[in-house]
N, C-alpha and C positions, 0 to 999 in steps of 0.2 A: 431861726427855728419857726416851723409853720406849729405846728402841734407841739404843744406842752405834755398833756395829759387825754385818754381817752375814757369816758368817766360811764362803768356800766349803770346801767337803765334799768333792768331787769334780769331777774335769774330765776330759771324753773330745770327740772329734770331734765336730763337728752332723751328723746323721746327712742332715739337708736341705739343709748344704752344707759342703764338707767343705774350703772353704776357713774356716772359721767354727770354733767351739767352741759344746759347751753341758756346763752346770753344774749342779749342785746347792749348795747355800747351806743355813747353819744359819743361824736367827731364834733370839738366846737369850732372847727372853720368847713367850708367847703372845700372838698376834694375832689371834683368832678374832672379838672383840668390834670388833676396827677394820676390819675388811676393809668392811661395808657404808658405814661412813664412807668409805673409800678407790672404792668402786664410787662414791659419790656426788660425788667431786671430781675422778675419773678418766672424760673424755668417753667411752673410746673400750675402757673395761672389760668383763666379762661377769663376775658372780657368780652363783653356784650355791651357794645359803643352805644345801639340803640336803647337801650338801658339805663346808660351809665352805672353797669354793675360788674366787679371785680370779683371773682371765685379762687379760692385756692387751698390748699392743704396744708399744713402746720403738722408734721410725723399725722395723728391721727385725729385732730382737730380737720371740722370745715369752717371754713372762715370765707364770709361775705360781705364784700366792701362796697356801700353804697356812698353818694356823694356826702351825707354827712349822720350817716352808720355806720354800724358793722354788726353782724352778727357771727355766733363762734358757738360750731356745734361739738360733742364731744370732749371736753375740756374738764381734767381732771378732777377742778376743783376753783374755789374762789382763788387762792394762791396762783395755780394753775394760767386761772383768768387774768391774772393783774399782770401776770409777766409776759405774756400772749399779747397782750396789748401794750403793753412799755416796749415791747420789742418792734410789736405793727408800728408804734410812733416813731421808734428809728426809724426805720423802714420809710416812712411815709416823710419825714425830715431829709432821709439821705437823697431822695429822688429830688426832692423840693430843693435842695443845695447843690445838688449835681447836675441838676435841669440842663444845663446850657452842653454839658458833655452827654447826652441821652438822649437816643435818638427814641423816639413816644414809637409805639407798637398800639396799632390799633383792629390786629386782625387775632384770630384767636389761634393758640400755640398746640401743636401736638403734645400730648400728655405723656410723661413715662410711667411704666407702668412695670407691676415683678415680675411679669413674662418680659418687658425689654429688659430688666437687672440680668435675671435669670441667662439670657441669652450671650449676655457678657460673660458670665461667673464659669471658673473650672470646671463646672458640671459631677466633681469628684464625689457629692455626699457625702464626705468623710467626715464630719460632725465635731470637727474640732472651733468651731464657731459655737457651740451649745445647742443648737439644732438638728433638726431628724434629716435636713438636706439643703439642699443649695434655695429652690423655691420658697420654704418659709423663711429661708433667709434672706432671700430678695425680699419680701412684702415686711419684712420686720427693718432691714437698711430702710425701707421707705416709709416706715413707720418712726422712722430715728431710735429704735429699740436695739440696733447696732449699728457700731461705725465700719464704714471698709475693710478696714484692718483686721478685724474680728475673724474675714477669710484667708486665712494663711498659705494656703496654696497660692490665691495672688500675688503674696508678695515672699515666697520662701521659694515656690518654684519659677523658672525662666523661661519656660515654657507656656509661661501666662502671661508675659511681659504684657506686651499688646492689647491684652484683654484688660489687666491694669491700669493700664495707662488711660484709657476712653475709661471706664470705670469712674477711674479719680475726676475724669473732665466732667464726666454727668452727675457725678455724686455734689461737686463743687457748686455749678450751675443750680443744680436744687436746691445750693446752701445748705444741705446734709454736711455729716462727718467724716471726713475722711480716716482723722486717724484718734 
């Protein structure tokens, strides 16, 4: 186990929404060497080699991995915060443990985004997901505010198979919820 605990530093308002918090976090080893490993198991990352700085989203947290920070925007709450980071520390363990199976990505990844969801999904609006339509229901799946499943026409009609199918693959990839 490379990282035990990630131990915040400081807490003020998110300044982009100010029902929220954001944080800084101390890393107590260096992680400079795993961040490309972590670009490479993290769909929905952006690394910047010359940097050494890892970017990525968490539903509606930003989270910014530096060689021995992180900072995390949008974040519930202190609770919020401590499980956000007990989970980065998996994260940041499992690549450290799996190193020798993990090929390191060192170039930056196309982003998905709810117009890609969007273009996957049924298109039907039928609002049986609790939504006005299929679009706020792509930016809420990527917000982890729903899981896959929640579209029923994906998985009740067969005429969606296909669509399904790459759905669960990209939902999975981001570590979203399928079901």
């Amino acid at each position: 186990m490379l990282i035990k605990k990630i131990e915040i530093v400081h807490v003020e308002p998110c300044v982009a929404d100010a029902e929220k918090i954001r944080l800084v976090a101390r890393i107590p080893e260096d992680i400079r060497e795993w961040l490309p490993y972590l670009n490479a198991k993290m769909a929905n990352a952006t690394y910047i080699k010359e940097s050494d700085i890892l970017t990525f989203t968490k539903g509606a947290r930003l989270i910014t991995l530096y060689p021995r920070k992180v900072t995390i925007a949008k974040a519930e709450d202190l609770e919020d915060a401590e499980k956000t980071l007990a989970w980065l520390a998996e994260r940041i363990n499992f690549v450290y443990e799996n190193r020798e199976a993990i090929e390191p990505l060192y170039e930056k990844k196309m982003r998905i985004n709810p117009l890609d969801i969007y273009g996957w999904l049924p298109k039907t609006n039928c609002r049986a997901c609790g939504e006005t339509g299929c679009l706020p229901f792509a930016l809420l799946l990527l917000q982890e505010k729903h899981a896959l499943t929640d579209c029923r026409p994906l998985f009740e009609d067969d005429r969606f198979r296909e669509q399904r199918l790459r759905l669960e693959e990209v939902v999975e990839a981001l570590g979203l919820s399928v079901a």
